[in-house]
N, C-alpha and C positions, 0 to 999 in steps of 0.2 A: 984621102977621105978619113973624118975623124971619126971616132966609136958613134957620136951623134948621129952624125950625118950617117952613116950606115945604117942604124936603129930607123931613121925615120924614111930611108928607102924600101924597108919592107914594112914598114906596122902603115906607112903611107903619109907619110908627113903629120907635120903637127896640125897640119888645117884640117885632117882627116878626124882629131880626137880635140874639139875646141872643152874647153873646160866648164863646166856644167855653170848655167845662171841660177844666181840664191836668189830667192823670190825677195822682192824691196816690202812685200806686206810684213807686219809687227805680228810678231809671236801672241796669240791670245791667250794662253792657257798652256800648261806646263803639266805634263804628268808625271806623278813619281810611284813608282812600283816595286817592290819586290817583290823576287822571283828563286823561289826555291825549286832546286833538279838537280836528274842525278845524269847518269850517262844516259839512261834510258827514258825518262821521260819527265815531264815541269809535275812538281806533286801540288803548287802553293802561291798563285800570283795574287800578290794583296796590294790593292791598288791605295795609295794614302788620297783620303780625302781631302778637296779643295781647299788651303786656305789651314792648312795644316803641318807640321813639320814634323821628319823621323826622330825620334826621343827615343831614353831608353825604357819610359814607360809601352810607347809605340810596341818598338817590335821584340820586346817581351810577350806581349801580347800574341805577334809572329810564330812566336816560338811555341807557345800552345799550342794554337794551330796548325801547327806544322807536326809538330807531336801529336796529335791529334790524328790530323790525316797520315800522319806513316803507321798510326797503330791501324788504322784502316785497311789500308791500300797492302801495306806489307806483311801482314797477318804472321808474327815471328820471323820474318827472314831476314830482321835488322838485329844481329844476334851480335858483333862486335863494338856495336854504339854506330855514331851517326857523329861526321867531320863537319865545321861548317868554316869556310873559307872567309873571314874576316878583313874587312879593310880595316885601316887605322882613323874610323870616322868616331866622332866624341859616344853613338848612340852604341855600338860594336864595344866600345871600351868602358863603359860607364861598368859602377861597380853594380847597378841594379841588375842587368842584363848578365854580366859574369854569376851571379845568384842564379839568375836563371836558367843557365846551362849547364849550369852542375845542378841543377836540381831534375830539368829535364832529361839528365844522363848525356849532355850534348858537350862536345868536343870540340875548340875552335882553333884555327890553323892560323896563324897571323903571317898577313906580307910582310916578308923581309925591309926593312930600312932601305929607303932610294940610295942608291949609288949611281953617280956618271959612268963609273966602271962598267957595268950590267945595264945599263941602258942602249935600245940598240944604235 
């Protein structure tokens, strides 16, 4: 008996787990969101409006906001600054948006460089 065939005498065969049907209807609308949190809970979902694209004038703007609500919510308990996890997308890297993080006092952690290596 091989590892398969063992696996599927107890999870019950493959005809037990059939693979999920994608709906054949067309995508009508697309939302795009950012979502600022922490461990404990979402502080900042800014949903981009229709027919619009993230820029770094965009979520500059986030970044108020977001500052904004932690001067709220956290009332001083953000006392070593605030990290923010960066992808390498052009609006994250623009030199406007770097302006704006050092001026919001904000910190940004950049993904490492893909590698085949570190991929699982």
């Amino acid at each position: 008996m091989t590892p398969r065939q063992s696996n599927n005498q107890w999870s019950g065969g493959i005809a037990a787990h059939p693979a999920p049907k994608i709906p054949s209807a067309k995508i009508r609308w697309i939302v795009l969101a950012s979502i600022f949190w922490d461990q404990g809970s979402i502080f900042l979902i800014d949903y981009l409006p229709k027919g619009q694209t993230i820029n770094a004038e965009y979520y500059s703007s986030s970044l108020v906001q977001l500052k904004y609500i932690l001067k709220e919510t956290r009332c001083g308990k953000v006392t070593k600054g605030v990290l923010l996890l960066h992808k390498n997308t052009p609006a994250h890297r623009a030199l406007a948006t770097q302006k704006k993080l050092a001026y919001q006092c904000f910190q940004s952690l950049d993904h490492p460089p893909h590698s085949p290596d570190q991929a699982p």
